[in-house]
PDB file of N, CA, C and O in Angstrom:
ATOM      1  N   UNK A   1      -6.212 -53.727-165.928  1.00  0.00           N
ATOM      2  CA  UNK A   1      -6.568 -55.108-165.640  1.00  0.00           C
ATOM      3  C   UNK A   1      -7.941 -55.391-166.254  1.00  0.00           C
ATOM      4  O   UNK A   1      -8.812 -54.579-165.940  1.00  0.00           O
ATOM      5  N   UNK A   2      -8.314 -56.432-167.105  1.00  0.00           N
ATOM      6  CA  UNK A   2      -9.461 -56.622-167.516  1.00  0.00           C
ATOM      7  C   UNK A   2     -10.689 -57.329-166.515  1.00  0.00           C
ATOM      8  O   UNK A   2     -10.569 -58.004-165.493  1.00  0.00           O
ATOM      9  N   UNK A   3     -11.679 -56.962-167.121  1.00  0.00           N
ATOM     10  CA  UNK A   3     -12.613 -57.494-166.001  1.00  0.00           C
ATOM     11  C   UNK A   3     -12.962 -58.782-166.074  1.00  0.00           C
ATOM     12  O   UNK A   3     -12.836 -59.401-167.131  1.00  0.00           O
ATOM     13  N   UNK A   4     -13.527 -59.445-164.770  1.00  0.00           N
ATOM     14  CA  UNK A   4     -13.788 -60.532-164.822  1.00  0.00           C
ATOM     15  C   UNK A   4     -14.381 -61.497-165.860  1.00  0.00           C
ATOM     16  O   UNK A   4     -15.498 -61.309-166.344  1.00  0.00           O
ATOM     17  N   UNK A   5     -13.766 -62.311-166.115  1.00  0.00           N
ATOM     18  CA  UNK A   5     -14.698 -62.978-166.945  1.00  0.00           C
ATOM     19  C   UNK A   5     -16.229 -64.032-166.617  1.00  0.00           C
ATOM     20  O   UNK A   5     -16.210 -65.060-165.941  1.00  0.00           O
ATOM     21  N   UNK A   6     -17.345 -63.497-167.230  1.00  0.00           N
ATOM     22  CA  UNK A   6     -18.356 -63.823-166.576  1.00  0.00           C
ATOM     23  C   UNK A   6     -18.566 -65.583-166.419  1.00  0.00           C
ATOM     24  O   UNK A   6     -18.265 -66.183-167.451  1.00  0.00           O
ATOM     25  N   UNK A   7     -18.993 -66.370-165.379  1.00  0.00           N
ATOM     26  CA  UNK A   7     -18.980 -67.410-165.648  1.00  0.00           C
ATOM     27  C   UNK A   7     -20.399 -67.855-165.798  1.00  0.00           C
ATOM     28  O   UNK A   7     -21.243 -66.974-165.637  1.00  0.00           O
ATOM     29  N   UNK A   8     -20.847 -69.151-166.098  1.00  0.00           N
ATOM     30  CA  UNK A   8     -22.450 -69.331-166.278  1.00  0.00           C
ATOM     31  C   UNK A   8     -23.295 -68.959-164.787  1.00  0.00           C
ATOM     32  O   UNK A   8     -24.342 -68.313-164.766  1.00  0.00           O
ATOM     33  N   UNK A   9     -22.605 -69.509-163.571  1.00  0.00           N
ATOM     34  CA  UNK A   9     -23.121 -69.137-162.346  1.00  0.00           C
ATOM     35  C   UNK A   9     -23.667 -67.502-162.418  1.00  0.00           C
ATOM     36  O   UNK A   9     -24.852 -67.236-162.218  1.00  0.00           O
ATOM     37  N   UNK A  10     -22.473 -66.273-162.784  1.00  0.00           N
ATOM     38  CA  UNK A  10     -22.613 -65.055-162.818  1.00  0.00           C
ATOM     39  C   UNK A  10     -23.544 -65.061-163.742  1.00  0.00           C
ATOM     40  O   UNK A  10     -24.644 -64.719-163.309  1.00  0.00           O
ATOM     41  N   UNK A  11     -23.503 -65.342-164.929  1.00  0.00           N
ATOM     42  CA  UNK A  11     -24.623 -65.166-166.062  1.00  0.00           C
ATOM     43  C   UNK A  11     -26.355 -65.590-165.516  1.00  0.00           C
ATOM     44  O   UNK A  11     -27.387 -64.959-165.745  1.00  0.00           O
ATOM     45  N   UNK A  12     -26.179 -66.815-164.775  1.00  0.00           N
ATOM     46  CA  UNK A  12     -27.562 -67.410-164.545  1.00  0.00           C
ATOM     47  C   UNK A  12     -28.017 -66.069-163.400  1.00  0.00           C
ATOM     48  O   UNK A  12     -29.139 -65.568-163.473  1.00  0.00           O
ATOM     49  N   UNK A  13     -26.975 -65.591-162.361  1.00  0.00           N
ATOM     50  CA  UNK A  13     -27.541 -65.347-160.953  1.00  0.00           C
ATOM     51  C   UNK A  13     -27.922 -63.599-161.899  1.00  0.00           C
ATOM     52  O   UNK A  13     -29.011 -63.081-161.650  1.00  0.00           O
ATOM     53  N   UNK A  14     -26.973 -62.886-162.883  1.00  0.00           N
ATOM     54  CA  UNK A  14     -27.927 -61.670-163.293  1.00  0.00           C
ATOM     55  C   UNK A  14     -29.130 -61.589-164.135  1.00  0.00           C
ATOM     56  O   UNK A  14     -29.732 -60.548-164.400  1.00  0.00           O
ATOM     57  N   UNK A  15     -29.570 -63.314-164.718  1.00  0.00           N
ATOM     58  CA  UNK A  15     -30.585 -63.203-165.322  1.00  0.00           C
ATOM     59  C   UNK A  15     -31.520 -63.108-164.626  1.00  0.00           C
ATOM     60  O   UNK A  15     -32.565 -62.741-165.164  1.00  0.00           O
ATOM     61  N   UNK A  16     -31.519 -63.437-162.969  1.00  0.00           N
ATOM     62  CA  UNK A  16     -32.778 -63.478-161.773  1.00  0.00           C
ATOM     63  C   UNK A  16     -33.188 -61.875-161.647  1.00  0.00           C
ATOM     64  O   UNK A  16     -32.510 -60.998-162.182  1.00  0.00           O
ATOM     65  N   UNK A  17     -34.216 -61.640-160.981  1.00  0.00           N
ATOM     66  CA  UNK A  17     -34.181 -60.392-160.849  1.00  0.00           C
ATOM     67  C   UNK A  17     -33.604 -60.174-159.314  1.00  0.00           C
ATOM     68  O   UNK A  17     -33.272 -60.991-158.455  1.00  0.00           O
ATOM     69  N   UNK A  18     -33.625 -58.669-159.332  1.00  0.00           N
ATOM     70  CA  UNK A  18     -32.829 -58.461-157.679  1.00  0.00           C
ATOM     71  C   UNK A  18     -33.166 -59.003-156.646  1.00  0.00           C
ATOM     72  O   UNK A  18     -34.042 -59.865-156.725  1.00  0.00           O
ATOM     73  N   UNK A  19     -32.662 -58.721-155.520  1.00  0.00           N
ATOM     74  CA  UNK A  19     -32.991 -58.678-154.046  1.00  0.00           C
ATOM     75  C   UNK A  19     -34.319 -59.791-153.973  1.00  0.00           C
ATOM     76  O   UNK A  19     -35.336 -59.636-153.298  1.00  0.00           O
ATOM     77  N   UNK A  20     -33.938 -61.148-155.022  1.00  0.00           N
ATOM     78  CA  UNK A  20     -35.037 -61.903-154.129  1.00  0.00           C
ATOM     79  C   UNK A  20     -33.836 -63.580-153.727  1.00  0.00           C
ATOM     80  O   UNK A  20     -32.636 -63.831-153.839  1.00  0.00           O
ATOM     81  N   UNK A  21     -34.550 -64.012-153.449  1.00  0.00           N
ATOM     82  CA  UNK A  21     -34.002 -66.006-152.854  1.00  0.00           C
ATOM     83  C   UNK A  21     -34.155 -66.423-154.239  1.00  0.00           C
ATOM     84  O   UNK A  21     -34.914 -65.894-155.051  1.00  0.00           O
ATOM     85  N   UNK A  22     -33.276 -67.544-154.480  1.00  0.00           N
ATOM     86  CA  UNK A  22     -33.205 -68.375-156.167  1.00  0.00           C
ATOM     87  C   UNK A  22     -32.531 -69.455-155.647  1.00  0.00           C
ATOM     88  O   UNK A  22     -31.759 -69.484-154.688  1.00  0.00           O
ATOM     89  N   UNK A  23     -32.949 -70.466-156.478  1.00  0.00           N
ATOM     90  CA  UNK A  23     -32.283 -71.731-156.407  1.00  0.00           C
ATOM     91  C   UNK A  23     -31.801 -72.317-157.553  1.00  0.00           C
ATOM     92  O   UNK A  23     -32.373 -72.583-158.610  1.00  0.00           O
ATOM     93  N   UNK A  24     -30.712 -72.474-157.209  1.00  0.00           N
ATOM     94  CA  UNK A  24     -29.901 -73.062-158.459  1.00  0.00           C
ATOM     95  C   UNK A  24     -29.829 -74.415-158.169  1.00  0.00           C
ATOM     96  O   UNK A  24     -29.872 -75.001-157.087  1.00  0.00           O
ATOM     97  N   UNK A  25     -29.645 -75.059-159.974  1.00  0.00           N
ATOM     98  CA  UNK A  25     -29.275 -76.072-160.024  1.00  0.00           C
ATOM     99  C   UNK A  25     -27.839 -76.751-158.906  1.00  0.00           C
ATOM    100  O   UNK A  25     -27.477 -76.169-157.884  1.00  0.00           O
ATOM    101  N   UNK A  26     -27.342 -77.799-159.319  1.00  0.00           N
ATOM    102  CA  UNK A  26     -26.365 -78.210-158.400  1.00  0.00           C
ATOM    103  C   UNK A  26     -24.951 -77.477-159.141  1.00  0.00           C
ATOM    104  O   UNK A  26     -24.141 -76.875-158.436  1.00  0.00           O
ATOM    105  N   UNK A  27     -24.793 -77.591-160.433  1.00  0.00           N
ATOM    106  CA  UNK A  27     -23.497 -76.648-160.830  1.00  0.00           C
ATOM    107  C   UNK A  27     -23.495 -75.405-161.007  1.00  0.00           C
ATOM    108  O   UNK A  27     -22.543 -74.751-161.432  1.00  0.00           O
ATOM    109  N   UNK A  28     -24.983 -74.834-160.568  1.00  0.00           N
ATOM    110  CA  UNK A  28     -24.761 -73.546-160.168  1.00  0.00           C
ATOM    111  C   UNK A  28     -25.198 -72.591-161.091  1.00  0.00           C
ATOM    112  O   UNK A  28     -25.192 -71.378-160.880  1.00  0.00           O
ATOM    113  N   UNK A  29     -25.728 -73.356-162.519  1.00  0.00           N
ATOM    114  CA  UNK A  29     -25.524 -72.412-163.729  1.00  0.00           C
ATOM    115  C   UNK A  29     -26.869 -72.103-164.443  1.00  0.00           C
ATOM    116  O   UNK A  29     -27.016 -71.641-165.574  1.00  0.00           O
ATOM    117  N   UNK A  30     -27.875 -72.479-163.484  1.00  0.00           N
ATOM    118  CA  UNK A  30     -29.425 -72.479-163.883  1.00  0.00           C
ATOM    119  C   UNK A  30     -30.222 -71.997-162.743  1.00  0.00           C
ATOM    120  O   UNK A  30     -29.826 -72.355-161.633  1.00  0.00           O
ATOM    121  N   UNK A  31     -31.535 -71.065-162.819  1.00  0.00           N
ATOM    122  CA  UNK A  31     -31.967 -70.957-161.723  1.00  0.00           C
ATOM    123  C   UNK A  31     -33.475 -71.925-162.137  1.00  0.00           C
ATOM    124  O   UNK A  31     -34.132 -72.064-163.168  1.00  0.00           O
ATOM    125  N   UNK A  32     -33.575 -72.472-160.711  1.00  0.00           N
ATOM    126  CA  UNK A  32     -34.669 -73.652-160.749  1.00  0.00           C
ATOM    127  C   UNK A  32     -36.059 -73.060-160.240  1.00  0.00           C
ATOM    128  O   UNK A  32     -37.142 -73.619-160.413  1.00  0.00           O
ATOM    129  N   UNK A  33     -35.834 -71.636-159.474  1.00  0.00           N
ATOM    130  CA  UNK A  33     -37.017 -71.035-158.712  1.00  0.00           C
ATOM    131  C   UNK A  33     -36.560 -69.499-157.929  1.00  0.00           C
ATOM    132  O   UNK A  33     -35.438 -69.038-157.724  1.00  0.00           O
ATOM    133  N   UNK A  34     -37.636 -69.064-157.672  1.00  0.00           N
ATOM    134  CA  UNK A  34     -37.332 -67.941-157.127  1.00  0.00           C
ATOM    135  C   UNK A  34     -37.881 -67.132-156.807  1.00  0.00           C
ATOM    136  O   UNK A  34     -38.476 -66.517-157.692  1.00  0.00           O
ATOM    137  N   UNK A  35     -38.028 -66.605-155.269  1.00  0.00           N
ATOM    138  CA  UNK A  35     -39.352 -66.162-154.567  1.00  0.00           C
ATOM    139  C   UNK A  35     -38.960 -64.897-153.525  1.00  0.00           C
ATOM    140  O   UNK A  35     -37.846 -64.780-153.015  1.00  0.00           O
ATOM    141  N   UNK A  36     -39.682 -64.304-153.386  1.00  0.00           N
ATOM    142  CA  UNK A  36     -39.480 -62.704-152.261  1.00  0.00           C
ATOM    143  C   UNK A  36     -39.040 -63.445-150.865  1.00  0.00           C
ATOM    144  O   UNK A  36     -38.224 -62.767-150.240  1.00  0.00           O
ATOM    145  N   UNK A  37     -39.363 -64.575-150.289  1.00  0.00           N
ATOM    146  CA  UNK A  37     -38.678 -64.736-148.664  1.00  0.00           C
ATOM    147  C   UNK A  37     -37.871 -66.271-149.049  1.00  0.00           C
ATOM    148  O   UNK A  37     -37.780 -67.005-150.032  1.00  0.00           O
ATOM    149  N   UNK A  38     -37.427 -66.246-147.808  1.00  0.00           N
ATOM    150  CA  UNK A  38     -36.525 -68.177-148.381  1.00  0.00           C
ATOM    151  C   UNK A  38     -37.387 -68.689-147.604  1.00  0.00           C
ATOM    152  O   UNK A  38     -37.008 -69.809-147.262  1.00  0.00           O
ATOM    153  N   UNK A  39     -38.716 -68.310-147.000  1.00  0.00           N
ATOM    154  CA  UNK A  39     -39.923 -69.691-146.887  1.00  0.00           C
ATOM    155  C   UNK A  39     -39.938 -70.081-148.437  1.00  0.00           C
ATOM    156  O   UNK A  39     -39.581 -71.029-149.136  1.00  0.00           O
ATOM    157  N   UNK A  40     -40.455 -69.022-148.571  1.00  0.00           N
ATOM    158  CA  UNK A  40     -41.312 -68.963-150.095  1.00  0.00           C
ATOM    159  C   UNK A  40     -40.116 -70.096-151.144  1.00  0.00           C
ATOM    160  O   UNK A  40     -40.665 -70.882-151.916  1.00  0.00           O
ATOM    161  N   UNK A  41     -38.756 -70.083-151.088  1.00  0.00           N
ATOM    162  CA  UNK A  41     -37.757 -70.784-151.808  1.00  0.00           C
ATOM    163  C   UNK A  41     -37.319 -72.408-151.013  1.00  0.00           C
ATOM    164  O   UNK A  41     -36.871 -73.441-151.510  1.00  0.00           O
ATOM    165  N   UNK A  42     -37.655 -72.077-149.702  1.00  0.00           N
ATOM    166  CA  UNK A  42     -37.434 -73.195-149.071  1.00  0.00           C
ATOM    167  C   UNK A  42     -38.860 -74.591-149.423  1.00  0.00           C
ATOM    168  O   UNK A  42     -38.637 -75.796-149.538  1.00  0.00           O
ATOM    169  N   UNK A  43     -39.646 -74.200-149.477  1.00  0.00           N
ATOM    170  CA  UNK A  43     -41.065 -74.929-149.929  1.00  0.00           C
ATOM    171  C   UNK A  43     -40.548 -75.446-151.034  1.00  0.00           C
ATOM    172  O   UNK A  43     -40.290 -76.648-151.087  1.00  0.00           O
ATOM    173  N   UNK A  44     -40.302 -74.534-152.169  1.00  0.00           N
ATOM    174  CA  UNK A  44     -39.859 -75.389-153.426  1.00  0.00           C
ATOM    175  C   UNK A  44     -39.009 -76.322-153.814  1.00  0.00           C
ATOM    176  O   UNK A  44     -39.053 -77.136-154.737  1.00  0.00           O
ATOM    177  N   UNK A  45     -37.902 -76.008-152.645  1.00  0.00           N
ATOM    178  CA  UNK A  45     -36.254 -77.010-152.883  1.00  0.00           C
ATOM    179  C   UNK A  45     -37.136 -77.909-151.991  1.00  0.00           C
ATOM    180  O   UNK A  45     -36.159 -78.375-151.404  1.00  0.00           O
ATOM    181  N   UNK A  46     -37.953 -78.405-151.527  1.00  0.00           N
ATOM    182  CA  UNK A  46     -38.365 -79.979-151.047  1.00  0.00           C
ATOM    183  C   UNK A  46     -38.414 -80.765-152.126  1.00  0.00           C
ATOM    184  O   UNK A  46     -37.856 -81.862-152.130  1.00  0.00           O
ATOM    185  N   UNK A  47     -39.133 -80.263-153.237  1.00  0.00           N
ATOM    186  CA  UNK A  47     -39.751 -80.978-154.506  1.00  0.00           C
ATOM    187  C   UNK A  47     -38.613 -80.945-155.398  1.00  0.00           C
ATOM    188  O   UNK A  47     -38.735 -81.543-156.467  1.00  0.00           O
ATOM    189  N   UNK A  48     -37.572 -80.374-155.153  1.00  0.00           N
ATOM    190  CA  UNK A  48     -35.987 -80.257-156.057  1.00  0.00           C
ATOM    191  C   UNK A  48     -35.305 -81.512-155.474  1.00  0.00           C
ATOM    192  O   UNK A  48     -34.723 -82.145-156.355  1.00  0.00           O
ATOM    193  N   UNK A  49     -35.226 -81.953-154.472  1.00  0.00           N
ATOM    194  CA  UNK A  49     -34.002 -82.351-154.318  1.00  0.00           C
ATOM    195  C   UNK A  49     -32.905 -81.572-153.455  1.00  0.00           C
ATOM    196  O   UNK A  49     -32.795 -80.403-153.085  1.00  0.00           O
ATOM    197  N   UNK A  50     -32.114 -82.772-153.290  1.00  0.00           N
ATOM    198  CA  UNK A  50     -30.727 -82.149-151.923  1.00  0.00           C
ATOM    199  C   UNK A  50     -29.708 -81.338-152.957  1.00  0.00           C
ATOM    200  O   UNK A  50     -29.141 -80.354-152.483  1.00  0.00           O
ATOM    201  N   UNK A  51     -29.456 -81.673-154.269  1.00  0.00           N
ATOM    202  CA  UNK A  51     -28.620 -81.389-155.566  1.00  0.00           C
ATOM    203  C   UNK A  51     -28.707 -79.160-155.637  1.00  0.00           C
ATOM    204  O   UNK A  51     -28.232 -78.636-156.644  1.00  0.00           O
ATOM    205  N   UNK A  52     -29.215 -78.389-154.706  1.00  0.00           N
ATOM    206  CA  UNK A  52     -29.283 -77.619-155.260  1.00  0.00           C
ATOM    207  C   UNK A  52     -28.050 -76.556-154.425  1.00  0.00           C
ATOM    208  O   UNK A  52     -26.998 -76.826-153.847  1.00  0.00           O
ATOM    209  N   UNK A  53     -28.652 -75.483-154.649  1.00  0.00           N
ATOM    210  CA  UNK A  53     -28.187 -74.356-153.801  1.00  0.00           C
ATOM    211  C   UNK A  53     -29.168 -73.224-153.807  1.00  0.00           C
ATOM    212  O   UNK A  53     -29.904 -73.196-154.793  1.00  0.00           O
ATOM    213  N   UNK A  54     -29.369 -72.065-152.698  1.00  0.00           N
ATOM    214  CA  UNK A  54     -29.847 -71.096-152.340  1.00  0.00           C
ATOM    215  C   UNK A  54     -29.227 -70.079-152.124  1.00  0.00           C
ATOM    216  O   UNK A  54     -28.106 -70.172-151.624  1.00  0.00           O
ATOM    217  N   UNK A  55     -29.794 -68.784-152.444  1.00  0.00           N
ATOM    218  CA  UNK A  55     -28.856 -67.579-152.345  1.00  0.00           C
ATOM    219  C   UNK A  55     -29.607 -66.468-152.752  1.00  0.00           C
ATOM    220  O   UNK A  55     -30.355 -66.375-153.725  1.00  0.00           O
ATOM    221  N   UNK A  56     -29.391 -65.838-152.103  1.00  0.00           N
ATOM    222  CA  UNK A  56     -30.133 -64.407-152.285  1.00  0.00           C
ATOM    223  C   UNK A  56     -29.449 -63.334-153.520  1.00  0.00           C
ATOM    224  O   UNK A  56     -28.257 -63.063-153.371  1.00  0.00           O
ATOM    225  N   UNK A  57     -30.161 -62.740-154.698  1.00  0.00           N
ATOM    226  CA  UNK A  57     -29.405 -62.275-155.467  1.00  0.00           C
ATOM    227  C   UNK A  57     -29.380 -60.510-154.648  1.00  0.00           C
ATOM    228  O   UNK A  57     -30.346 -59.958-154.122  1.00  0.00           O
ATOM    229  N   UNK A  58     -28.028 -59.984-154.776  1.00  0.00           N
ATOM    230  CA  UNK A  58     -27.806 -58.790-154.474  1.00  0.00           C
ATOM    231  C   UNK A  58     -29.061 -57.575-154.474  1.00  0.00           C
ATOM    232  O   UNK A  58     -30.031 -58.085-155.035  1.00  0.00           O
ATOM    233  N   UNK A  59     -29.265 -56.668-154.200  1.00  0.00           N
ATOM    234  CA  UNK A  59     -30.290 -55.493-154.400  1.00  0.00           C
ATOM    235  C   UNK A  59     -29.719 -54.197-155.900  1.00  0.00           C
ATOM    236  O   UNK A  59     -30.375 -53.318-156.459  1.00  0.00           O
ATOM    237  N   UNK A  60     -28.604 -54.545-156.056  1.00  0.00           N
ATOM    238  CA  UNK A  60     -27.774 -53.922-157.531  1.00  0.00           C
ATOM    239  C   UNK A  60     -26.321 -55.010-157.909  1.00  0.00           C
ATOM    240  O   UNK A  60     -25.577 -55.652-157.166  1.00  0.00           O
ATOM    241  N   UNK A  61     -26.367 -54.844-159.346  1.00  0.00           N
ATOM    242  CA  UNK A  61     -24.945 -55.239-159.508  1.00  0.00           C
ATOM    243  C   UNK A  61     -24.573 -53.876-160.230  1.00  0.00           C
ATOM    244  O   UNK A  61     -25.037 -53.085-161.051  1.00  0.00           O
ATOM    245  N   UNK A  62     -22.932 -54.172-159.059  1.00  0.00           N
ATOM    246  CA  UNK A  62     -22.505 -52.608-159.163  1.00  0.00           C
ATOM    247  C   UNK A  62     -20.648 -53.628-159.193  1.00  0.00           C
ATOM    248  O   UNK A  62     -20.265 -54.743-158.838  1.00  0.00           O
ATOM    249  N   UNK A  63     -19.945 -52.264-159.902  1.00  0.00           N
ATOM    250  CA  UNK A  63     -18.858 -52.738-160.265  1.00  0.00           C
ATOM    251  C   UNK A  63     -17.964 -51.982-158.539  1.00  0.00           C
ATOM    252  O   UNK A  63     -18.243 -51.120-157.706  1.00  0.00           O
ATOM    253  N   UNK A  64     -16.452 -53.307-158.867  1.00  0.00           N
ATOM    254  CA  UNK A  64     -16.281 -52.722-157.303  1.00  0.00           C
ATOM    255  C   UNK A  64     -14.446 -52.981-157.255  1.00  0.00           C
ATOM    256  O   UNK A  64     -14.007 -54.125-157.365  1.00  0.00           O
ATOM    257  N   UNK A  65     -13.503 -51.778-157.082  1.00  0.00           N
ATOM    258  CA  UNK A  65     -12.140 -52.625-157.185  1.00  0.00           C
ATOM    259  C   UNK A  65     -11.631 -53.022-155.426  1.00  0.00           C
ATOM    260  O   UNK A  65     -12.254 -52.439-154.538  1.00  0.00           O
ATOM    261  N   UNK A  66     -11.034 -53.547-155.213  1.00  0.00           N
ATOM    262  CA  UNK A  66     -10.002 -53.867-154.479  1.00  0.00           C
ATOM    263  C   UNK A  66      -8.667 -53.562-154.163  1.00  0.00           C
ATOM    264  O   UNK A  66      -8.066 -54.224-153.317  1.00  0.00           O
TER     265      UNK A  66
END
């Protein structure tokens, strides 16, 4: 079975570095900021706008089957 195909969301969220909070644009495919606690990410999405999203990037990307 071939592997996933990466989408811009996946592409944007492994260009962040690990284990911190990021905020993405609203389609998901840009990161707008990105800080060690989600104070630190929550402060910034005031000055963004309601348009975004938050999410913590993983501590490894590691491959995984099902």
């Amino acid at each position: 079975m071939p592997a996933a195909a990466e989408t811009p969301r996946l592409k944007a969220l492994k260009s962040a570095p690990l284990g911190v909070w990021v905020i993405l644009s609203e389609n998901e495919d840009t990161i707008l900021a990105a800080g060690a606690t989600f104070e630190e990410v929550s402060e910034k999405a005031e000055a963004l706008g309601d348009d975004i999203v938050i999410l913590k990037t993983p501590t490894s990307w590691t491959s995984f089957s099902v």
